[in-house]
Each structure stands twice: as C-alpha cells, then as structure tokens.
C-alpha positions in Angstrom: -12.8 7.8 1.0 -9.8 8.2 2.8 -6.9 9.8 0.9 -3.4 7.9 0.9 0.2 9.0 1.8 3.1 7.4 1.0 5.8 6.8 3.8 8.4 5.5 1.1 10.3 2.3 0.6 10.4 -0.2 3.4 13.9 -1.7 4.4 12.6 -5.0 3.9 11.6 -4.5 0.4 8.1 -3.1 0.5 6.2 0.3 0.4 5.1 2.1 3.5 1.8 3.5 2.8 -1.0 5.4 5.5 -4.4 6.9 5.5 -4.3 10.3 6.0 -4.5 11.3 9.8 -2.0 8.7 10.2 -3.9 5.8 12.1 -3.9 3.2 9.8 -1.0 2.1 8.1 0.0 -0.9 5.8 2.7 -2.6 3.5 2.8 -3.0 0.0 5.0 -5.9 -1.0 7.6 -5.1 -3.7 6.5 -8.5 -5.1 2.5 -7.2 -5.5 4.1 -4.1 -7.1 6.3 -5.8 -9.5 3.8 -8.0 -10.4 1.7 -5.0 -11.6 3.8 -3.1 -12.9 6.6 -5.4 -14.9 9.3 -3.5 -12.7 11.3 -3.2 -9.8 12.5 0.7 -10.1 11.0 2.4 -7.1 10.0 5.3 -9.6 8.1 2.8 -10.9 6.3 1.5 -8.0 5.6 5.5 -6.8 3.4 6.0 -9.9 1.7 3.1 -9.9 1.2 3.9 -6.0 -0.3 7.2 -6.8 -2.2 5.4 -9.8 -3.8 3.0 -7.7 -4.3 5.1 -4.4 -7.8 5.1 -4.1 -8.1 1.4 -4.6 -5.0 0.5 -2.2 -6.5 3.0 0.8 -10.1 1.5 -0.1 -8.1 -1.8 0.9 -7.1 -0.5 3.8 -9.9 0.8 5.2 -10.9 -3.7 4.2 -8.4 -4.6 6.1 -9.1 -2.5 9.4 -12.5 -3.3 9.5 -11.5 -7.4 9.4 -12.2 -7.5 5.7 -10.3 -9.2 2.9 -9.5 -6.7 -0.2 -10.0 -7.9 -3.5 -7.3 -9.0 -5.5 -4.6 -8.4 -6.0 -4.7 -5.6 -3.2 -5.1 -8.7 -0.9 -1.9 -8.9 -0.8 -1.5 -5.6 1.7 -0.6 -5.8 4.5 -1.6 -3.5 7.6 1.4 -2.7 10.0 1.9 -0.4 13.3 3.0 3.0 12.7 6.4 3.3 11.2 9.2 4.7 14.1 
C-alpha cells in the first residue's frame, strides 16, 4: 500500500492529499472531514487525516484504477497535481 502525504488545506475548503511519488493526487472535502470528525479546526482534520491514511490512500489507489471507494471515502476526489 501506498503511503499518503498531505499537501495541506485547499483554498476552496478541502484537503490536498498525494500518494507518495507524487502521481496521484486527490481532495478531501472539508464537508467528509467534518462529518467525521464533529469539527472544522484544521488541527482537527490533520489527525484524523493521519488517522485514516491508509484507508484514504487505499481510496485513492480506488479511484485511479476507475473504482468507487467505500463510504464515506467516496466522497474523495482525485485532482491534477497541485501548482
């Protein structure tokens, strides 16, 4: 399994997350993390980021190969590199 690295909040209110090497990257919505964690405090979303990050880069790897991730990590989103 992959391991995951965060890139940090996204200006749009999400989290930048990538599997290490750096060639597949994705979203977290603030919304899934909230959800999960009863918070909006981006400490908050960090641990439960660093918590879950074998599960949210196992949902990656879903979602490059065309497959849907389980809930609630269906919710992730894969994006382009961030610039």
């Amino acid at each position: 399994m992959s391991t995951l690295e965060l890139d940090g909040p996204d200006g749009r209110g999400g989290y930048r997350v990538a599997l290490q090497g750096g060639e597949t990257h994705g979203l977290i919505p603030a919304e899934l993390v909230a959800d999960q964690t009863g918070s909006t405090a981006q400490t908050d979303a960090e641990e439960w980021i660093a918590a879950e990050q074998g599960r949210i880069a196992q949902a990656l790897e879903t979602l490059a190969q065309g497959g849907t991730p389980p809930a609630p990590f269906d919710r992730i989103q894969l994006t382009g590199a961030p610039t």
